[in-house]
N, C-alpha and C positions, 0 to 999 in steps of 0.2 A: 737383489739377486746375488754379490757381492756376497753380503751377511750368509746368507741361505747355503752359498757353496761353501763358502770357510767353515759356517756351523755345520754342514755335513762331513769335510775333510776328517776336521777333528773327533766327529763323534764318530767314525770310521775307526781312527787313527785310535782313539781313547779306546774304544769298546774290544778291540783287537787287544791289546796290551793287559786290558782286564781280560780278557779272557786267559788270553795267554798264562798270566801269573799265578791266576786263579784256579786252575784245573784244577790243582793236587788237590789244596783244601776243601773245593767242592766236592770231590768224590772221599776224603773224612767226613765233612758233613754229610752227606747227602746215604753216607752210612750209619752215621749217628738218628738220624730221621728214622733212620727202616727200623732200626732197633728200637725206637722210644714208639715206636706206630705202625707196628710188625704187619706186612700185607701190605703198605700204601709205599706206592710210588713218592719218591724224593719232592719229586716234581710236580708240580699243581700248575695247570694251565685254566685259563679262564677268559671267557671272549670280552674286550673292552673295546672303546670305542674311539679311534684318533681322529685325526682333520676331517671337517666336512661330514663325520660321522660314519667312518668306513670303520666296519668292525675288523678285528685282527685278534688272534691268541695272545696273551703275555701270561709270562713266565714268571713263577718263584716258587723258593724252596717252601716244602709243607710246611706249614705252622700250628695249622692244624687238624684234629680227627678226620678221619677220612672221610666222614658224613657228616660235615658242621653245615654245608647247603644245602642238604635236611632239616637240619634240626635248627636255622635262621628263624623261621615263624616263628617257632615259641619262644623266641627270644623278643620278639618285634615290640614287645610292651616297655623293654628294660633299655630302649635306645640311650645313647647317651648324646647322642651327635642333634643339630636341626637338618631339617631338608631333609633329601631325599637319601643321606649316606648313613650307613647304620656303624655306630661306633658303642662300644663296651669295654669299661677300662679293665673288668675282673672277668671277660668271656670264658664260657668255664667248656668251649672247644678249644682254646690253645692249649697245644702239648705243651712239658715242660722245654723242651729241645726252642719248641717256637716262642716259648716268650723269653727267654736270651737274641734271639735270631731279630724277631719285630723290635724288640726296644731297641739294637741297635743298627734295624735298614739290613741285617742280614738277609734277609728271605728277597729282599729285593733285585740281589746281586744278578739272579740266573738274567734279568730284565735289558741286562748287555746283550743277548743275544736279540733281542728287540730292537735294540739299537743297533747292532752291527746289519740288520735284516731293512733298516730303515722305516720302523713303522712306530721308532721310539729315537727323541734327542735325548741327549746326557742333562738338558735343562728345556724345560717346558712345563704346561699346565698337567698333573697330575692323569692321563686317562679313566672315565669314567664306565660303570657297568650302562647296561641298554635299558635296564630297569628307571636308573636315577635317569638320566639322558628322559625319559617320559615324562617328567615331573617335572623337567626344564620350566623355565620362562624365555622369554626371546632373549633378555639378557645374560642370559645362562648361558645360553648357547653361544654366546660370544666366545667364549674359552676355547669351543672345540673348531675354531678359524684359523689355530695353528697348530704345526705336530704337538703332541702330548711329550712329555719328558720324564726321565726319573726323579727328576728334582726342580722346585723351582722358588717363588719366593714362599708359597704357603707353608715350604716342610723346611725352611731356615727362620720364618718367622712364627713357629709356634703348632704348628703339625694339628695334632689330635686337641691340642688346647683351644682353637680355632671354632667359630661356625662357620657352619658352609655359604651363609654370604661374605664372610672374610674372606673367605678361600678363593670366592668368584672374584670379590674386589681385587686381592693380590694377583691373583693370574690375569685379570683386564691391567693391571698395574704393569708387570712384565708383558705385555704383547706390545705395551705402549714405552718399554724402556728397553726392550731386545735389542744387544747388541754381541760383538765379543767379549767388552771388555765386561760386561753385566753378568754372559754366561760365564766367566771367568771367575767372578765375584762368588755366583752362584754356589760355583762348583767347591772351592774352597769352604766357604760357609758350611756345606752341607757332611765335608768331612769332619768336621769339629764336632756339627750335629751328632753325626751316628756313634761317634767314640763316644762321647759325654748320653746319649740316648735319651736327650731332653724331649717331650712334649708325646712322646711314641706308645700306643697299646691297640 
């Protein structure tokens, strides 16, 4: 209980300070989006799924075409990812705005408002769609027995390089090593990440 309220203090404290610093270049960006993807809102919401599996909106900047969850199936043959996540390294729905933004965890940014809302830690197992969550196994579902996070060990140790039972392992990995001084580790790690934009499409 301890861990639980210091990890929320700060994710409080942290998501605040992001916001805060953040405004300005979000609304440059978020008018750079309109312009490269004239008509579509900045903003892409999409229902994911945290603890215990309570679904909730999360947030990020557009990355892509305004109809790219349309146009998913005909893509569904050219997966790149295993499991139930669909990943493509050349997806030919990222704008060009969005593929500077994903490779480096930009579009992730608006997801502090997730975190200031409490339905997202600054460090936790990744939140998944309700699609993949169907395809679980019982050990799958271990992941989603604690808040979801923006970052955790899967996206400092290798992101999109990853399978997605890597992914499960490392997130059982962090449930079973959560502490501060871990999310601290995290946190750090994951800024090095996004500058250098290793492992990311």
């Amino acid at each position: 209980m301890g861990y639980r309220f210091v990890k929320r203090a700060f994710d409080l404290a942290f998501s605040s300070a992001v916001i805060a610093v953040g405004f300005l270049p979000a609304v440059v960006l978020s008018a750079a989006i309109v312009i490269d993807s004239p008509g579509a809102s900045p903003i892409y919401s999409q229902t994911r799924l945290g603890r215990d599996e309570k679904p909730f909106k999360m947030y990020k900047f557009r990355s892509m075409v305004p109809d790219a969850d349309e146009l998913l199936p005909e893509l569904a043959g050219k997966n790149e990812a295993s499991g139930p996540l669909f990943k493509m390294k050349d997806d030919p729905r990222v704008t060009r705005v969005g593929r500077f933004i994903r490779k480096h965890s930009i579009d992730e940014m608006p997801q502090f408002l997730n975190v200031f809302l409490g339905q997202l830690s600054c460090v936790g197992p990744r939140p998944p769609l309700p699609q993949e969550v169907a395809e679980y196994t019982e050990r799958d579902r271990k992941r989603l027995t604690v808040k979801p996070g923006l970052s955790g060990y899967w996206q400092i140790r290798g992101r999109s390089d990853l399978s997605f039972d890597d992914m499960v392992s490392l997130d059982l990995d962090y449930i079973h090593d959560a502490s501060v001084l871990t999310d601290l580790k995290v946190i750090g790690k994951t800024v090095t990440i996004m500058v250098k934009g290793d492992g990311a499409y």
